[in-house]
C-alpha positions as YAML, in Angstrom:
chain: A
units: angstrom
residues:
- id: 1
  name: UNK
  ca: [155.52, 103.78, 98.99]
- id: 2
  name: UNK
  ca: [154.04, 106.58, 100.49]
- id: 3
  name: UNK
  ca: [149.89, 107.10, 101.63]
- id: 4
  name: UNK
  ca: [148.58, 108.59, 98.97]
- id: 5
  name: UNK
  ca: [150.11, 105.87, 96.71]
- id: 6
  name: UNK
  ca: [148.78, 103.40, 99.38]
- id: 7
  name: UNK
  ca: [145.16, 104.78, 99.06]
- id: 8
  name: UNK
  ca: [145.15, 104.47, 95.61]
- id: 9
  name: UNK
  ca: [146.00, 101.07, 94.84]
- id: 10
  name: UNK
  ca: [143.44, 99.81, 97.79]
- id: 11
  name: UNK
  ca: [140.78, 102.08, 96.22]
- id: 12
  name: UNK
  ca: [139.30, 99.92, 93.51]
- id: 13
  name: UNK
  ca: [139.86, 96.59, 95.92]
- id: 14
  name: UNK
  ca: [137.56, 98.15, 98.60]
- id: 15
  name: UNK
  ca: [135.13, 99.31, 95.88]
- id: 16
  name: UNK
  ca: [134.92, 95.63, 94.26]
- id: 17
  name: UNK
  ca: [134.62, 94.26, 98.12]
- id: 18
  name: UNK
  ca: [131.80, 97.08, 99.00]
- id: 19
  name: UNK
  ca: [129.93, 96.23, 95.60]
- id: 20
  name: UNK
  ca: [130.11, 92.50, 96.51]
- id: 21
  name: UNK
  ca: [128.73, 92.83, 100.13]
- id: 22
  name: UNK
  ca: [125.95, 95.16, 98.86]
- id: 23
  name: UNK
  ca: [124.91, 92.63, 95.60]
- id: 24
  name: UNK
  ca: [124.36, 89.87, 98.35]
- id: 25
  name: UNK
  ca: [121.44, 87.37, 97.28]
- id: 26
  name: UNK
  ca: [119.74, 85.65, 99.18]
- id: 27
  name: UNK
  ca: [117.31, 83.44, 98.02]
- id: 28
  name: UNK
  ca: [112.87, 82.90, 99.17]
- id: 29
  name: UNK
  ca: [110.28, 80.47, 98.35]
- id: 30
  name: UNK
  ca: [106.48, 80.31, 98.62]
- id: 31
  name: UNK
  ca: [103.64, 78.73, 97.30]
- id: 32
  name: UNK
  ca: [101.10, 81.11, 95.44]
- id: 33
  name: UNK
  ca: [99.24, 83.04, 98.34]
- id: 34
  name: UNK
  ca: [97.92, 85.92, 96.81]
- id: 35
  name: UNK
  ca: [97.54, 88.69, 97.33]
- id: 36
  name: UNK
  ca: [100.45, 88.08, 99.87]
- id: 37
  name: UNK
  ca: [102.35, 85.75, 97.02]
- id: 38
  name: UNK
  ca: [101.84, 85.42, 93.38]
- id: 39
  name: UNK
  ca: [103.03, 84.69, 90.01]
- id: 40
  name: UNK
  ca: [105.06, 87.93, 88.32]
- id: 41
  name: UNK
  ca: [102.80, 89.96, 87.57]
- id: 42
  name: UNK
  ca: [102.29, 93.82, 86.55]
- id: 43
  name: UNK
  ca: [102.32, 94.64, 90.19]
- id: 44
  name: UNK
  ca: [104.81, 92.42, 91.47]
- id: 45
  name: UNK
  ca: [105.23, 89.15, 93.45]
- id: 46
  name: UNK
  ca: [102.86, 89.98, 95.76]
- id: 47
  name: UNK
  ca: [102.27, 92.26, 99.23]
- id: 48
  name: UNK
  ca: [104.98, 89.63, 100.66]
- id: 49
  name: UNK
  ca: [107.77, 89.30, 98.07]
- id: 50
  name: UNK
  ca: [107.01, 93.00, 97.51]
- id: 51
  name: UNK
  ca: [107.73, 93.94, 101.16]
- id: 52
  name: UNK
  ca: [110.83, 91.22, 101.62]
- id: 53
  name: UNK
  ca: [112.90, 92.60, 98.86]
- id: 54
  name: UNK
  ca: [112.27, 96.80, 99.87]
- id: 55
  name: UNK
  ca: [113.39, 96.02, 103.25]
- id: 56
  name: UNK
  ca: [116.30, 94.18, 102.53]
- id: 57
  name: UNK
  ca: [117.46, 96.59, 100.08]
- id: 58
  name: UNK
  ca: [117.88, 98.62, 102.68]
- id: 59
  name: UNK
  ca: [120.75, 96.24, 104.17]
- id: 60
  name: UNK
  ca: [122.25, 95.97, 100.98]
- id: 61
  name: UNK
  ca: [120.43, 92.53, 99.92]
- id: 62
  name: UNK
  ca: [118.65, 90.87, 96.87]
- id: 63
  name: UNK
  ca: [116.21, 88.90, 96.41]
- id: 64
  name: UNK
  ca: [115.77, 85.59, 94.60]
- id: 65
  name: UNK
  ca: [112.18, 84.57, 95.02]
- id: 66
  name: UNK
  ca: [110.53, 81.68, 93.45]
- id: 67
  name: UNK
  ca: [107.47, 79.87, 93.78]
- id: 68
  name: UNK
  ca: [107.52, 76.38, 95.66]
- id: 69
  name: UNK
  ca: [104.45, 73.87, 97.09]
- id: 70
  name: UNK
  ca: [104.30, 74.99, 100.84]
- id: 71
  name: UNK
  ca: [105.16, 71.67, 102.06]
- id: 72
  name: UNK
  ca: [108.71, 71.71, 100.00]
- id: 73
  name: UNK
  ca: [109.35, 75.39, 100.66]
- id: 74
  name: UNK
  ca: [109.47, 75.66, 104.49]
- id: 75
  name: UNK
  ca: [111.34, 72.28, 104.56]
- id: 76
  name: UNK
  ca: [113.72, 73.80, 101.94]
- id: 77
  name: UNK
  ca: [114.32, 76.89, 104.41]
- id: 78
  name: UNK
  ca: [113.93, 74.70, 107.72]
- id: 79
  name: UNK
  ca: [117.09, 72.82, 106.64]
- id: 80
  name: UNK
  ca: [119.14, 75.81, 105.28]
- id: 81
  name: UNK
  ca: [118.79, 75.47, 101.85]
- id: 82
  name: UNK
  ca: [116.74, 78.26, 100.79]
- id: 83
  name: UNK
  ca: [117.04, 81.29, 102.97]
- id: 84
  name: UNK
  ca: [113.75, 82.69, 103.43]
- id: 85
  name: UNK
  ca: [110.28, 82.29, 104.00]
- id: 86
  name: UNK
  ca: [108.64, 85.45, 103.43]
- id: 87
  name: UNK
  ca: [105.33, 84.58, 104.97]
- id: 88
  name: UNK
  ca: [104.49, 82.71, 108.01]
- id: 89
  name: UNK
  ca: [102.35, 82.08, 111.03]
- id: 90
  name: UNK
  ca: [103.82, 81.66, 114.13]
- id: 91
  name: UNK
  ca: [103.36, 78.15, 115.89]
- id: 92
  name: UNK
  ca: [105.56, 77.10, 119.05]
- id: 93
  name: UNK
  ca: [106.20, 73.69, 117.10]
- id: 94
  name: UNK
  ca: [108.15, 76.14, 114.71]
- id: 95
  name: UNK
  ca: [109.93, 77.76, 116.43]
- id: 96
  name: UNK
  ca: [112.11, 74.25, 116.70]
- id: 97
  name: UNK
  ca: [113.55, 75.16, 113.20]
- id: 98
  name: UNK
  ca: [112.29, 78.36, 112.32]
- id: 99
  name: UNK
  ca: [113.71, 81.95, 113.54]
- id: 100
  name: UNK
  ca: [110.78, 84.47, 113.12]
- id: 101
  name: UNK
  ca: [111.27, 88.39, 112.19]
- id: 102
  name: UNK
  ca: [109.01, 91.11, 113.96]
- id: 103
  name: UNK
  ca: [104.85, 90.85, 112.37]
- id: 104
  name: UNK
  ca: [104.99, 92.97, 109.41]
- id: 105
  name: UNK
  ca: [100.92, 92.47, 108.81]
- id: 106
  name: UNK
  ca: [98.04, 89.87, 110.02]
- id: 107
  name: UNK
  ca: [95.67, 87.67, 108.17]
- id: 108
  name: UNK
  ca: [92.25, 86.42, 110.02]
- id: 109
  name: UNK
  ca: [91.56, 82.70, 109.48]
- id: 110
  name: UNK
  ca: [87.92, 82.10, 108.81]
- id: 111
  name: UNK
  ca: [85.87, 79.25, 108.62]
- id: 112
  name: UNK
  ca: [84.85, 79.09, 104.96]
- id: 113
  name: UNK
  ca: [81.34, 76.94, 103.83]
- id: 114
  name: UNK
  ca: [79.03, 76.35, 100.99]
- id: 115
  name: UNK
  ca: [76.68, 78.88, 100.27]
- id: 116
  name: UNK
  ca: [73.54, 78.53, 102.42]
- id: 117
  name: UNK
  ca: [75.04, 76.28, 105.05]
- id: 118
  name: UNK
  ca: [73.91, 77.99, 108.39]
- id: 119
  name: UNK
  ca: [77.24, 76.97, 110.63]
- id: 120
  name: UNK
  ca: [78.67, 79.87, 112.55]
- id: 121
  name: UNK
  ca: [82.13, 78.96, 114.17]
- id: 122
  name: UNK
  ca: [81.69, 79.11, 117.91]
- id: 123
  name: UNK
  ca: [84.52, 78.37, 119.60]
- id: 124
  name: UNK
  ca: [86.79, 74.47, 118.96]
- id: 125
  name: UNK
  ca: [83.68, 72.73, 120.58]
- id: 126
  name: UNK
  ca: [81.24, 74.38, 117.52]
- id: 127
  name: UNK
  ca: [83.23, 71.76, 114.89]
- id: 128
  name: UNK
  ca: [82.13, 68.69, 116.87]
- id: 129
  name: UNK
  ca: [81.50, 65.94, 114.03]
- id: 130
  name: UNK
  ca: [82.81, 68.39, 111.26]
- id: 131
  name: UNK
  ca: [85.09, 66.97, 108.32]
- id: 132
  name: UNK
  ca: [87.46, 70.23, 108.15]
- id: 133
  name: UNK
  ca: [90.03, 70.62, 105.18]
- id: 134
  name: UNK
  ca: [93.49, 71.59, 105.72]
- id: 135
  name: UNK
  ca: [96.54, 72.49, 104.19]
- id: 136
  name: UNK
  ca: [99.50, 70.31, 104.85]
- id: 137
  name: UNK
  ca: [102.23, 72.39, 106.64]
- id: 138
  name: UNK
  ca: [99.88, 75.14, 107.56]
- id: 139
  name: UNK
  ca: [100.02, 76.93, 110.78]
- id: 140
  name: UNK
  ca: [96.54, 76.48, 112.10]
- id: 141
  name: UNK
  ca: [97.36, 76.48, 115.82]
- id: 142
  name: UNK
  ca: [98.46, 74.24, 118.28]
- id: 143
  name: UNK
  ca: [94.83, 74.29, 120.12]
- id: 144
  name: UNK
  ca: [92.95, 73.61, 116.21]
- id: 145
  name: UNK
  ca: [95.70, 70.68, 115.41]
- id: 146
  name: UNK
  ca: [95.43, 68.72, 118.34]
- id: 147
  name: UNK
  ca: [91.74, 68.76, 118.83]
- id: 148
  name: UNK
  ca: [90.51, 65.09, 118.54]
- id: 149
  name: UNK
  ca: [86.23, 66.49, 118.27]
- id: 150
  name: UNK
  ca: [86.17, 66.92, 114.35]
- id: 151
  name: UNK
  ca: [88.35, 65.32, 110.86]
- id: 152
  name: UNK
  ca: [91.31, 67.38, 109.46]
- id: 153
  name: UNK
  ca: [91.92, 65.60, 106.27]
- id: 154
  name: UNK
  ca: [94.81, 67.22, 104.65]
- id: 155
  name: UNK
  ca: [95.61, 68.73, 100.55]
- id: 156
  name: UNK
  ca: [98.04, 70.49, 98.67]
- id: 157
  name: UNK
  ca: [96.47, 73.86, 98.61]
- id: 158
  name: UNK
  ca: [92.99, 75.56, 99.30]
- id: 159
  name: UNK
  ca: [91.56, 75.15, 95.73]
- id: 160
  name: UNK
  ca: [92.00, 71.26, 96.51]
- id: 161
  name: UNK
  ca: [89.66, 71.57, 99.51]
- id: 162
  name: UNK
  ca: [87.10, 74.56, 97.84]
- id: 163
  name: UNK
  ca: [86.75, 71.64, 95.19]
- id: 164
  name: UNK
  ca: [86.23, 68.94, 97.99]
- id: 165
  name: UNK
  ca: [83.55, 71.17, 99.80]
- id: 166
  name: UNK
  ca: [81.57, 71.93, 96.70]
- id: 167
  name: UNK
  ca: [81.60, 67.86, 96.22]
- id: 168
  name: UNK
  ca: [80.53, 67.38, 100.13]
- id: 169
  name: UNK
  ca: [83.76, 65.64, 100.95]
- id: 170
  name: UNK
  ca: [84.27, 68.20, 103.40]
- id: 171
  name: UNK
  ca: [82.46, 70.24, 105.64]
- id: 172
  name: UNK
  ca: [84.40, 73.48, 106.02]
- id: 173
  name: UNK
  ca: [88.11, 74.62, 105.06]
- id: 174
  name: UNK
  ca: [89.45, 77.49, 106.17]
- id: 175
  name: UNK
  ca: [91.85, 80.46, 105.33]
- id: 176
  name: UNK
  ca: [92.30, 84.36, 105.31]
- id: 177
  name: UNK
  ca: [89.05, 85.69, 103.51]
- id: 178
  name: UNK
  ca: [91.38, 88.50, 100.91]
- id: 179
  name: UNK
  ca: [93.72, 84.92, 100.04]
- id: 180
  name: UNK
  ca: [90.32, 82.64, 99.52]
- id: 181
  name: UNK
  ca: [88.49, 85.19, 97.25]
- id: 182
  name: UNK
  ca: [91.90, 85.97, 95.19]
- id: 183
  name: UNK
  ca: [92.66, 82.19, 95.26]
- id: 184
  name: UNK
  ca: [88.52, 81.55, 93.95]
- id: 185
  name: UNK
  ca: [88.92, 84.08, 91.20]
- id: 186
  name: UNK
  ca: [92.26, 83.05, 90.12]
- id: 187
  name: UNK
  ca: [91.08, 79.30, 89.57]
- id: 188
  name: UNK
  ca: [87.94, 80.15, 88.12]
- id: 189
  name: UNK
  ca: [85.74, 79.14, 91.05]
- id: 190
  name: UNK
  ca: [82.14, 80.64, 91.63]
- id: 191
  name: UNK
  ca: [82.31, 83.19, 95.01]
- id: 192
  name: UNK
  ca: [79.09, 82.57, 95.25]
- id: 193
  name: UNK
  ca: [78.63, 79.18, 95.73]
- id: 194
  name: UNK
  ca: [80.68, 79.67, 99.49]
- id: 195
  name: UNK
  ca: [80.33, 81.85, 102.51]
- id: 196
  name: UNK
  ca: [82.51, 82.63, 105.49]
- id: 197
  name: UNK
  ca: [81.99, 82.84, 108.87]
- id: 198
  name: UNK
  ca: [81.38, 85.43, 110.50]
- id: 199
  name: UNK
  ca: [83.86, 84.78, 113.28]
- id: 200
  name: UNK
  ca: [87.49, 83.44, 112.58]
- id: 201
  name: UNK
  ca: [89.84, 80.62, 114.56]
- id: 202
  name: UNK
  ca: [92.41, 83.10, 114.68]
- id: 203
  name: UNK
  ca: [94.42, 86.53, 113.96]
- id: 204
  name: UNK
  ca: [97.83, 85.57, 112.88]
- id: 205
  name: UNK
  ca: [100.49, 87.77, 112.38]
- id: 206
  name: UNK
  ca: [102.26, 87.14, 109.40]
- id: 207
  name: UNK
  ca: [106.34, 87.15, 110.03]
- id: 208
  name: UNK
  ca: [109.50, 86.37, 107.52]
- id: 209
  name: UNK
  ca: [111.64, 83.37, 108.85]
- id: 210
  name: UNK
  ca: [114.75, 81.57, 108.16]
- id: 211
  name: UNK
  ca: [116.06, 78.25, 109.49]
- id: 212
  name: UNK
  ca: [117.59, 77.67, 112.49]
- id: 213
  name: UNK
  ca: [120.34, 75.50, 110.44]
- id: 214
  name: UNK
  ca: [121.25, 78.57, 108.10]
- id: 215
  name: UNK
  ca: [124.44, 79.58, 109.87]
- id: 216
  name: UNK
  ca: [123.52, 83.16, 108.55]
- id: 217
  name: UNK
  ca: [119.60, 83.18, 110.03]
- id: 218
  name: UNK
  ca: [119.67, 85.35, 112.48]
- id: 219
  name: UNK
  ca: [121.82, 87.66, 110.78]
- id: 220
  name: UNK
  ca: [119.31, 87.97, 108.19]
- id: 221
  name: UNK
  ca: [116.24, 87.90, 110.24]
- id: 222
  name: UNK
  ca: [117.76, 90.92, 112.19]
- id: 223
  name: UNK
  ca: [118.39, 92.53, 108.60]
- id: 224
  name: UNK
  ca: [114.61, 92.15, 107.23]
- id: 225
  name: UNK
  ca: [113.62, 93.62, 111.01]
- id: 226
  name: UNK
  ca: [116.38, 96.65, 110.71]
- id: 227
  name: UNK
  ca: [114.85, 97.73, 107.25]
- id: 228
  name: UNK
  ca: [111.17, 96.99, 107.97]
- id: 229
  name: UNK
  ca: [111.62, 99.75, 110.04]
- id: 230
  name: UNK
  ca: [113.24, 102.04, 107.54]
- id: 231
  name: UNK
  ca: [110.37, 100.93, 104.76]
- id: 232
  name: UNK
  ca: [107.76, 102.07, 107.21]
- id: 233
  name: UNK
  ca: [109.31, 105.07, 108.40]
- id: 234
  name: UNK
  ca: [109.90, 106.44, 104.44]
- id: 235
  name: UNK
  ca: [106.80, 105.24, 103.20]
- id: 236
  name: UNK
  ca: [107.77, 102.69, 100.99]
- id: 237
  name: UNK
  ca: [105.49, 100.10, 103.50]
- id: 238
  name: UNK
  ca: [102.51, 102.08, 102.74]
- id: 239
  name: UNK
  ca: [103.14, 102.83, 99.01]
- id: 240
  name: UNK
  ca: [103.42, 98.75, 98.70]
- id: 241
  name: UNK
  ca: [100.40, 98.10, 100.38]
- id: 242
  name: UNK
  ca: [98.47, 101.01, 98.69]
- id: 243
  name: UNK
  ca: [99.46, 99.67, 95.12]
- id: 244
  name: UNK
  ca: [97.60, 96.54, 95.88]
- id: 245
  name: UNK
  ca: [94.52, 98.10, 97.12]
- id: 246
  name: UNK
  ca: [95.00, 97.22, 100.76]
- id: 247
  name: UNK
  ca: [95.08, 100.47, 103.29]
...
């Protein structure tokens, strides 16, 4: 048999292999975060989701994104069994199980109250007393979780602890301002009836990670960070961020 015989019989074989590697899917989870996460909508699956599967496009990967509590999602992808989770804060507790991509974009947590209440956040020592609602599984910082001066009572999500600081079960809760006021509106909560501070705990970068026990993590990590770079250098990063009104 000579080459050119050769070359045509491996032709379609190494088109069927090239069309599997570049239909890989891997799959994400999140709970609603929006405007970072959300439900399908007209837009999309959010700033997030939206990002996640433009970059790895680039690297010749799909996406199969689905909504998950928080709690069950980053356990599902700090064991292995979902691949991604497409938006997280850094802690040093995580990094135990997590492998983190470069920042992609940052969210400001800020101290959020009922309307009228005077508090201004201070500094750790400023929430002396205070009953302060969390998240469960939330990245609020190693120095904010192990302070012993105020409560951290724990819930599901943030609409769980608006609802307990319009009852006075809690004192403050916390979260990015643009996720609380998209969160308020989406579950029919009054704006008005909270306020934020005016300074926040923290600036937190917002990352994708995978688990250390995926065998393929890093590989993927290093993929999302490869075509981050190629959606911000063609404009797809901005043209994402743009169609949801962020600049």
């Amino acid at each position: 048999m000579d080459i050119k015989s050769c070359t045509r019989l491996l032709a379609p074989i190494l088109l069927f292999f090239s069309i599997q590697v570049n239909s890989t899917t891997l799959t994400a989870a999140q709970d609603p975060w929006p405007p970072f996460v959300t439900e399908k909508s007209s837009l999309g699956n959010g700033i997030s989701i939206d990002l996640l599967k433009a970059a790895m496009k680039t690297q010749g990967y799909e996406i199969d994104f689905k909504i998950l509590p928080w709690s069950r999602a980053l356990d599902e992808v700090s064991k292995g069994r979902i691949d991604l989770l497409p938006a997280t804060w850094f802690t040093q507790e995580r990094t135990k199980f997590l492998l983190y991509s470069e920042p992609y974009l940052s969210n400001e947590l800020t101290f959020i109250k009922r309307a009228g209440d005077p508090f201004e956040y201070s500094g750790l020592s400023s929430l002396d007393g205070k009953v302060v609602g969390i998240v469960r599984g939330y990245g609020y910082g190693d120095a904010f979780l192990n302070a012993t001066n105020f409560k951290k009572p724990e819930a599901g999500d943030l609409v769980s602890n608006l609802k307990k600081l319009l009852a006075k079960r809690v004192d403050l809760t916390l979260e990015d301002k643009l996720v609380a006021l998209s969160i308020m509106e989406k579950s029919g909560l009054n704006q008005s009836e909270f306020a934020f501070t005016k300074k926040a705990l923290s600036e937190n970068p917002l990352h994708v990670t995978s688990g250390t026990a995926n065998a393929n993590g890093k590989t993927y990590i290093d993929a999302y960070n490869k075509g981050l770079a190629e959606i911000k250098a063609n404009g797809t990063f901005d043209a994402i961020l743009s169609k949801y009104g962020i600049k």
